[in-house]
N, C-alpha and C positions, 0 to 999 in steps of 0.2 A: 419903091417896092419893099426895103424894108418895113418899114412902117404897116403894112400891108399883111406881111408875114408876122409883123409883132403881136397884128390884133386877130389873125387868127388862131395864132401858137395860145392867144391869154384865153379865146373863148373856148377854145377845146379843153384849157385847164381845167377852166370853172365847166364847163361839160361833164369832164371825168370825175373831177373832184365831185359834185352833183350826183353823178351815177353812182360812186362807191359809199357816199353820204348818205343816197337811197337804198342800198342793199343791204347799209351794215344796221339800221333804223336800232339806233338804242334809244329802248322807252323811258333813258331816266331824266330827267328835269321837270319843267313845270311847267302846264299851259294852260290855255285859258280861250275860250270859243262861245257861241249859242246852241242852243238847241232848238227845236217845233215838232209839236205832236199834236195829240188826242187826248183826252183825260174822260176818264166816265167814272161818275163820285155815284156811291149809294150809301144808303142812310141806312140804320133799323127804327125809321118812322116812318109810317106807313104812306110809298105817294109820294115821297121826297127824296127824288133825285136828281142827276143833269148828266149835261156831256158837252165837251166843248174844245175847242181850243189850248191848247197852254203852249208856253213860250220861252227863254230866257236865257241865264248866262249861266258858266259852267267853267271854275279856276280849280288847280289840285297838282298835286306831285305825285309822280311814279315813280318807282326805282325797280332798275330791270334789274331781277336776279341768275339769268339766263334762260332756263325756259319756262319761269314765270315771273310776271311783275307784281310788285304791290304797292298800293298808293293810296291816299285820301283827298278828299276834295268839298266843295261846296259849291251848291247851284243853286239861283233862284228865279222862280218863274211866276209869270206873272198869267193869268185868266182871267174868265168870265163866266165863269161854269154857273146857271141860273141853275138852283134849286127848288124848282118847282113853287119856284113866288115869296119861299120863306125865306131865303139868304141867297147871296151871289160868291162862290169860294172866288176871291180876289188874286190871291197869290199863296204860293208853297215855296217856302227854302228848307235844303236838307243840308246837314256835315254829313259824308258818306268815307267808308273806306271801302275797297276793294282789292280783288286778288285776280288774277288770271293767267291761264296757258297759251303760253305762243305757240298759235296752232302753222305759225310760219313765221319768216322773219318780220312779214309785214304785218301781220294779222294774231289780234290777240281776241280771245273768248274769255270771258269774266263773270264772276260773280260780285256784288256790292250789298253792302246794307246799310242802314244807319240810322239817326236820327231824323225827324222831319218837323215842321211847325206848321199849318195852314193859318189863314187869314181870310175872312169872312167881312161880308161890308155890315151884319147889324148882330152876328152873334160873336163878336171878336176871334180870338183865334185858341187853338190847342195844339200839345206837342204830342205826336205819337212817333210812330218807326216806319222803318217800312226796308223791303226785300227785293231783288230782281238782280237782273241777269242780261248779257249783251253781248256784242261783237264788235268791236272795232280795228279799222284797216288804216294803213298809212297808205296815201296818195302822190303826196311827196314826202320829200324826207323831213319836213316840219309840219304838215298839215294831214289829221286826221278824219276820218268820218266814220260814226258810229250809231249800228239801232239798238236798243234799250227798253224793256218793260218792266216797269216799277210795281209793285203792290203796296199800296200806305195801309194803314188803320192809327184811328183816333179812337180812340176807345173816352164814353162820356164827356163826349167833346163839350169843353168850356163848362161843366156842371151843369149841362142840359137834358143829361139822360141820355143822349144819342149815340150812339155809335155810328161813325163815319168810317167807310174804305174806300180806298179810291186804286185805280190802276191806270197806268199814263203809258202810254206807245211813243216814243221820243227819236227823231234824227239829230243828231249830235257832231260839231263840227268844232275841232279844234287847231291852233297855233300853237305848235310843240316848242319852246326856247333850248 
Protein backbone atom coordinates (compact mmCIF):
# COMPACT_ATOMS: atom_id res chain seq x y z
CA UNK A 1 0.00 0.00 0.00
CA UNK A 2 2.74 2.31 0.52
CA UNK A 3 4.17 2.10 -2.65
CA UNK A 4 0.86 2.81 -3.86
CA UNK A 5 0.39 6.08 -1.94
CA UNK A 6 4.07 7.08 -2.95
CA UNK A 7 3.01 7.13 -6.69
CA UNK A 8 0.06 8.88 -6.19
CA UNK A 9 1.45 11.59 -3.72
CA UNK A 10 4.56 12.11 -6.78
CA UNK A 11 1.80 12.31 -9.66
CA UNK A 12 -0.29 15.01 -7.94
CA UNK A 13 3.11 16.81 -7.38
CA UNK A 14 4.00 16.90 -10.96
CA UNK A 15 0.15 17.63 -11.52
CA UNK A 16 0.29 20.79 -9.23
CA UNK A 17 3.59 21.68 -10.11
CA UNK A 18 2.24 21.46 -14.00
CA UNK A 19 -0.78 23.54 -13.06
CA UNK A 20 1.13 26.52 -11.30
CA UNK A 21 3.84 26.09 -14.21
CA UNK A 22 0.83 26.69 -16.60
CA UNK A 23 -0.71 29.75 -14.82
CA UNK A 24 2.52 31.50 -13.94
CA UNK A 25 3.61 31.06 -18.17
CA UNK A 26 6.76 33.30 -18.15
CA UNK A 27 7.62 34.23 -21.98
CA UNK A 28 11.29 34.56 -21.26
CA UNK A 29 13.65 31.83 -22.91
CA UNK A 30 14.04 30.46 -26.24
CA UNK A 31 12.07 28.30 -28.44
CA UNK A 32 11.91 26.92 -31.59
CA UNK A 33 8.79 25.23 -33.56
CA UNK A 34 7.13 25.10 -37.56
CA UNK A 35 4.90 26.96 -39.04
CA UNK A 36 2.07 26.56 -42.36
CA UNK A 37 0.21 29.04 -44.23
CA UNK A 38 -0.72 30.62 -47.59
CA UNK A 39 1.52 33.23 -49.38
CA UNK A 40 0.10 35.26 -52.42
CA UNK A 41 3.32 37.13 -53.98
CA UNK A 42 2.62 39.98 -56.76
CA UNK A 43 4.81 41.54 -58.92
CA UNK A 44 4.71 45.35 -60.70
CA UNK A 45 5.10 43.17 -64.03
CA UNK A 46 2.24 42.86 -65.69
CA UNK A 47 0.47 38.99 -65.30
CA UNK A 48 3.13 37.88 -62.95
CA UNK A 49 2.02 36.59 -59.87
CA UNK A 50 1.20 33.30 -57.67
CA UNK A 51 -0.05 31.82 -54.40
CA UNK A 52 0.69 28.87 -52.80
CA UNK A 53 1.67 27.14 -49.83
CA UNK A 54 4.60 28.10 -47.56
CA UNK A 55 6.07 26.20 -44.65
CA UNK A 56 9.06 26.02 -42.10
CA UNK A 57 10.81 26.56 -39.01
CA UNK A 58 10.79 29.24 -36.54
CA UNK A 59 13.88 29.80 -33.46
CA UNK A 60 14.09 33.21 -31.17
CA UNK A 61 14.14 34.60 -27.64
CA UNK A 62 11.64 36.49 -25.50
CA UNK A 63 12.13 38.21 -22.51
CA UNK A 64 8.97 38.97 -20.63
CA UNK A 65 8.98 42.31 -19.28
CA UNK A 66 5.65 42.03 -17.42
CA UNK A 67 2.99 43.14 -19.30
CA UNK A 68 4.97 43.15 -22.40
CA UNK A 69 7.53 40.78 -24.01
CA UNK A 70 10.34 41.50 -26.44
CA UNK A 71 12.24 39.34 -28.52
CA UNK A 72 13.86 38.40 -31.85
CA UNK A 73 14.03 35.42 -33.98
CA UNK A 74 14.60 33.73 -37.30
CA UNK A 75 12.41 31.66 -39.57
CA UNK A 76 12.77 30.06 -42.81
CA UNK A 77 10.30 28.67 -45.00
CA UNK A 78 10.30 26.95 -47.71
CA UNK A 79 7.49 27.02 -51.08
CA UNK A 80 6.55 26.73 -54.37
CA UNK A 81 4.88 29.80 -55.29
CA UNK A 82 4.77 29.52 -59.46
CA UNK A 83 4.90 32.84 -60.88
CA UNK A 84 2.98 32.72 -63.67
CA UNK A 85 5.78 30.41 -65.66
CA UNK A 86 8.61 33.16 -65.20
CA UNK A 87 10.14 32.00 -61.71
CA UNK A 88 8.97 29.66 -58.76
CA UNK A 89 9.72 31.77 -55.23
CA UNK A 90 11.60 28.62 -53.52
CA UNK A 91 12.07 29.91 -50.08
CA UNK A 92 11.95 33.06 -47.59
CA UNK A 93 14.15 33.46 -44.36
CA UNK A 94 13.64 36.46 -42.17
CA UNK A 95 15.81 37.86 -38.73
CA UNK A 96 12.66 39.51 -37.20
CA UNK A 97 12.21 41.28 -33.72
CA UNK A 98 9.27 41.83 -32.07
CA UNK A 99 7.19 43.38 -29.08
CA UNK A 100 3.90 42.47 -27.62
CA UNK A 101 1.00 43.08 -24.85
CA UNK A 102 -0.08 40.25 -22.65
CA UNK A 103 -3.39 40.51 -23.32
CA UNK A 104 -3.54 37.62 -20.48
CA UNK A 105 -1.24 35.56 -18.79
CA UNK A 106 -1.53 33.11 -21.52
CA UNK A 107 -1.94 35.03 -24.48
CA UNK A 108 0.31 37.65 -26.00
CA UNK A 109 -0.66 40.18 -29.10
CA UNK A 110 2.39 41.54 -31.05
CA UNK A 111 3.79 43.42 -33.46
CA UNK A 112 7.25 42.11 -35.57
CA UNK A 113 9.30 43.47 -38.32
CA UNK A 114 12.41 42.94 -39.99
CA UNK A 115 14.58 41.85 -42.47
CA UNK A 116 13.75 39.27 -45.22
CA UNK A 117 15.63 37.51 -48.16
CA UNK A 118 13.59 35.51 -50.90
CA UNK A 119 14.87 32.80 -53.23
CA UNK A 120 13.84 32.12 -56.71
CA UNK A 121 14.72 28.93 -58.81
CA UNK A 122 16.07 31.16 -62.00
CA UNK A 123 16.02 34.81 -60.88
CA UNK A 124 18.29 34.24 -57.66
CA UNK A 125 17.31 35.93 -54.72
CA UNK A 126 16.77 39.64 -53.04
CA UNK A 127 16.69 41.24 -49.56
CA UNK A 128 13.81 43.48 -48.63
CA UNK A 129 11.62 43.93 -45.16
CA UNK A 130 8.70 43.22 -44.29
CA UNK A 131 5.85 44.23 -41.36
CA UNK A 132 2.98 42.23 -39.62
CA UNK A 133 1.31 41.43 -36.57
CA UNK A 134 -0.08 38.26 -34.47
CA UNK A 135 -1.47 36.54 -31.61
CA UNK A 136 -0.16 33.82 -29.78
CA UNK A 137 -1.42 31.62 -26.81
CA UNK A 138 0.12 29.11 -24.49
CA UNK A 139 -1.49 25.62 -24.43
CA UNK A 140 0.77 24.21 -22.11
CA UNK A 141 3.08 25.67 -20.12
CA UNK A 142 6.03 24.90 -22.87
CA UNK A 143 4.14 24.79 -26.03
CA UNK A 144 2.77 27.65 -28.03
CA UNK A 145 0.45 28.30 -31.07
CA UNK A 146 0.29 31.31 -32.97
CA UNK A 147 -1.68 33.07 -36.29
CA UNK A 148 0.38 35.72 -37.98
CA UNK A 149 0.34 37.95 -41.22
CA UNK A 150 3.31 39.15 -42.80
CA UNK A 151 3.73 41.90 -45.60
CA UNK A 152 7.23 41.61 -47.53
CA UNK A 153 8.39 43.99 -50.37
CA UNK A 154 11.44 43.55 -52.42
CA UNK A 155 11.68 46.50 -54.02
CA UNK A 156 13.99 45.84 -57.75
CA UNK A 157 14.30 42.45 -56.84
CA UNK A 158 17.84 41.13 -57.89
CA UNK A 159 18.38 44.20 -60.55
CA UNK A 160 15.42 43.11 -62.62
CA UNK A 161 13.38 46.18 -62.34
CA UNK A 162 10.61 44.38 -60.49
CA UNK A 163 9.09 45.04 -57.52
CA UNK A 164 7.96 42.15 -55.53
CA UNK A 165 5.29 41.99 -52.25
CA UNK A 166 4.23 39.31 -50.83
CA UNK A 167 1.83 38.75 -47.72
CA UNK A 168 1.79 35.15 -45.85
CA UNK A 169 -1.19 34.03 -43.44
CA UNK A 170 0.88 31.58 -41.13
CA UNK A 171 -0.12 29.04 -38.06
CA UNK A 172 2.88 28.90 -35.95
CA UNK A 173 3.64 26.19 -33.34
CA UNK A 174 6.36 26.37 -30.71
CA UNK A 175 8.53 24.40 -27.86
CA UNK A 176 9.14 27.14 -25.27
CA UNK A 177 12.66 25.86 -23.09
Amino acid sequence: MTGKLAFVTAVATLAAGSAMAQSANDWTGFYGGGQIGYADVDTSASGVDGDGVIGGINLGYDYDLGDWVVGGGFDYDWTDVDLSSTANLEDVWRLRARAGYKVNPQGLLYATAGYAEAGTDNLGSDDGWFIGAGYEQFVTSNVTVAGEILYHEFDNFNATGVDVDATTFQVRAAYRF
